[in-house]
N, C-alpha and C positions, 0 to 999 in steps of 0.2 A: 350505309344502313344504320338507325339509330337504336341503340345497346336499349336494352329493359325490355324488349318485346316477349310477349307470351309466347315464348315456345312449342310450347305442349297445343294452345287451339289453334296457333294461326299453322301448324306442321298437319295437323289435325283437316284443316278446312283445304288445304291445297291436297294431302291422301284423296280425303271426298271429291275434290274437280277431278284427280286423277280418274276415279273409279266408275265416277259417272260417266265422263267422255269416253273412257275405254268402251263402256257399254253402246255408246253411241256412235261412234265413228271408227273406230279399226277395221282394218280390214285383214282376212284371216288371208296369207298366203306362204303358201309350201310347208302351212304347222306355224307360222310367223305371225302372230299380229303385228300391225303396223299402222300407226296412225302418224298425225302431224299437221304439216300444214306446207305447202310449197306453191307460191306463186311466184311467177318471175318477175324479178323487179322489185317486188314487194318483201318477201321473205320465206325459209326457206328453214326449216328443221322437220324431219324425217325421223321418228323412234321407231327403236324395236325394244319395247318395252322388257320383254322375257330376257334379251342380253342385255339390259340396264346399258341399252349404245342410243346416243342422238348422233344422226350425221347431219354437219352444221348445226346453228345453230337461233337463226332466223331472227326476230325480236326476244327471244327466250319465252317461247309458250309458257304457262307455269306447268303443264306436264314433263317438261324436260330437264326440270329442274331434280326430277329422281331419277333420271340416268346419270350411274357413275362414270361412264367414258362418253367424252364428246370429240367425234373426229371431223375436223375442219377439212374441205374441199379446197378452198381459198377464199380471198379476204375484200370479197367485194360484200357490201355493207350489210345487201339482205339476205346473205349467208354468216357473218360473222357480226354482226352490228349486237349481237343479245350476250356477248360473251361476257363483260364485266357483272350483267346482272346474273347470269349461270352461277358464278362462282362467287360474288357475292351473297345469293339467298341462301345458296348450299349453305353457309358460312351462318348466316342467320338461322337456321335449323339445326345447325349443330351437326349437318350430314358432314363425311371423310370428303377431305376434298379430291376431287374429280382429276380423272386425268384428261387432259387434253394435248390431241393429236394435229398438227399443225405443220401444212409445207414449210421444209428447212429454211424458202427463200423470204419465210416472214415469221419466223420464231423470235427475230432480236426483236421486230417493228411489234409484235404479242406484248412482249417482254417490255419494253417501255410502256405500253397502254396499262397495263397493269402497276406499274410503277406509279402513273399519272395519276391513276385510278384512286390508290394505296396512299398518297398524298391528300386526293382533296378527301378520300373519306375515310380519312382516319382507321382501315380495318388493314384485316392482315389478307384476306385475301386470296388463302390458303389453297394452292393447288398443284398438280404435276405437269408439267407443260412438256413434250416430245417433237422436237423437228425430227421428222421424217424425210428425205430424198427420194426420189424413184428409185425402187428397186429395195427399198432397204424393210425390213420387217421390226414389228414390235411385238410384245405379249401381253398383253392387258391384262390376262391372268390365265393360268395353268392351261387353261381348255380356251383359249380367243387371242386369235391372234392376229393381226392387223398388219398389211402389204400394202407399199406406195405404187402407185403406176401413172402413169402419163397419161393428162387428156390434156384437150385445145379449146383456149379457153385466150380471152385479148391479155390478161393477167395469170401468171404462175397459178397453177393450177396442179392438184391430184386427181386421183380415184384411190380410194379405200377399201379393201375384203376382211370380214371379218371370218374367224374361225380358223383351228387348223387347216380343215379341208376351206376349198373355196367356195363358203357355201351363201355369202352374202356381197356383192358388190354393188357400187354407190358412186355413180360416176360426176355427182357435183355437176356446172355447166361444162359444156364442151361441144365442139363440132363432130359431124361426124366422122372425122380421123380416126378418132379413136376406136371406133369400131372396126376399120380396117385397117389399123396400127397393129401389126404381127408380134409386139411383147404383149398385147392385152390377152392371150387367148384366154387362159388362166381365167380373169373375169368376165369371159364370154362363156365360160363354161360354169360359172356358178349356180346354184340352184335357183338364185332370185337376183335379179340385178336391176337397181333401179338407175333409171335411166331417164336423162333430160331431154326434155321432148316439149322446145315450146312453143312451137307452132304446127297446126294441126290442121290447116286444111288453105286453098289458093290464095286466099285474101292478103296471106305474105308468101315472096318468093324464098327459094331457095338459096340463092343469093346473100339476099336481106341476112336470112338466119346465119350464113356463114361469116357476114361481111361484124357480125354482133358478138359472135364464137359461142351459137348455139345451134340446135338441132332440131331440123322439119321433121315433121311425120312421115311424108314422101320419101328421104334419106333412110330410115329404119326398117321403110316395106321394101326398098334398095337390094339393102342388105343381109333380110331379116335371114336368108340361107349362113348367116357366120353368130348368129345369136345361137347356139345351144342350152340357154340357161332352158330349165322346167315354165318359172314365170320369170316375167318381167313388169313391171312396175311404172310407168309411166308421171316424171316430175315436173315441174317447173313451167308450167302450161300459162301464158302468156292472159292476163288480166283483162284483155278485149275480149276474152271466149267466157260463153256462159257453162255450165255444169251441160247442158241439153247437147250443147255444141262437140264438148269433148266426148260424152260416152257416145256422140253419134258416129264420130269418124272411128272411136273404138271399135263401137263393134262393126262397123264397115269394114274392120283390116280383113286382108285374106289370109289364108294357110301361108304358112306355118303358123304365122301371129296369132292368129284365131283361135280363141281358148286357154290362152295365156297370158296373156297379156291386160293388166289392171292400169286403172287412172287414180289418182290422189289428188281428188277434187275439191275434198273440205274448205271452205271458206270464200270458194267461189258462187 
């Protein structure tokens, strides 16, 4: 980033993109707003604005540039590809630098890219970096606190809960293992769990999704008797589907899904 920039209008004009999209695109669930943006393939940052959390991190939308914690899923490109610019602009606005949450089996490979980073551009770059294991917890602060769990995924992989209670989970890509994976109960029992889902109807097999280490729609109505969350959240929806295509198979789900169950379609 190059030093001299007007602080005060250009911090100014990305507040206003925040406030206006917030007005246009969130979506309200369980008390939560939520906006963002998740295509599979393409990219992948998920806010909840109110706890200043981005999970992932996708090309760095500039709304996710005022989330303080950014918890990384894993490090396939259009989930982690925006993180030098994250912690860059912070740096250019003069915001605290961020913490960021990151599977333990790629915190040194973080760690370098930022080094690389810190070389060609001259800054400092400023931030909190935390490898996490499965199983291990952090505290983001007093009242949020963050637990690693297992999903299945062709690349090391998490899922993330935020809050004391488990009232937020974020399962990044993954097969549907992880839904009948008996350590996840915990984030089957959250109030909101979003959840990767990116194929939505015959035109790919079930196979296919697994053979890629994602998750059919067909797999979730499976299962949907081990979901107890309130809602769920619907991500990563494969770039072949138009907006028409997704809320159609949405609302086609049956009981229990029926009624709880959202899509995060923006940019489709």
């Amino acid at each position: 980033m190059e030093p001299g920039t007007d602080e005060s209008n250009s911090a100014r004009e990305i507040r206003g993109s925040h406030s206006s999209s917030k007005k246009a695109k969130d979506l309200n669930i369980e008390g939560y707003p939520v906006g963002g943006l998740s295509i599979g393939g393409h990219e992948t940052c998920v806010i909840f604005p109110t706890l200043k959390v981005a999970f992932d991190i996708g090309r760095c939308p500039p709304r996710a540039v005022s989330q303080d914690f950014l918890l990384i899923s894993h490090a396939h490109m259009d989930h982690i590809g925006g993180l030098p610019m994250y912690v860059a602009t912070r740096g250019l606005y003069r915001m605290k630098p961020p913490t960021i949450i990151v599977p333990i089996s790629v915190k040194e490979d973080v760690e370098k890219l930022f080094e690389v980073h810190r070389k060609m551009d001259q800054s400092e770059l400023k931030h909190n970096l935390i490898g996490l294991d499965v199983g291990e917890e952090f505290y983001l602060r007093k009242d949020l606190k963050v637990k690693a769990f297992r999903t299945y995924h062709v690349i090391p992989s998490q899922i993330t809960y935020t809050l004391t209670e488990p009232e937020i989970a974020f399962t990044g890509d993954t097969t549907s293992e992880f839904i009948v994976d008996e350590k996840n109960t915990d984030a089957l029992r959250a109030k909101v769990l979003v959840l990767e889902c990116t194929f939505v109807n015959n035109s790919i097999t079930v196979e296919h999704a697994k053979d890629y280490g994602h998750t059919h729609l067909s797999e979730i109505i499976s299962y949907a008797d081990r979901l107890q969350n309130r809602a769920i959240l619907l991500i990563h929806f494969s770039a072949r589907y138009t907006v028409e295509e997704i809320q159609q198979a949405v609302c086609a789900l049956p009981p229990p899904l029926a009624g709880r169950t959202f899509a995060l379609t923006e940019g489709f």
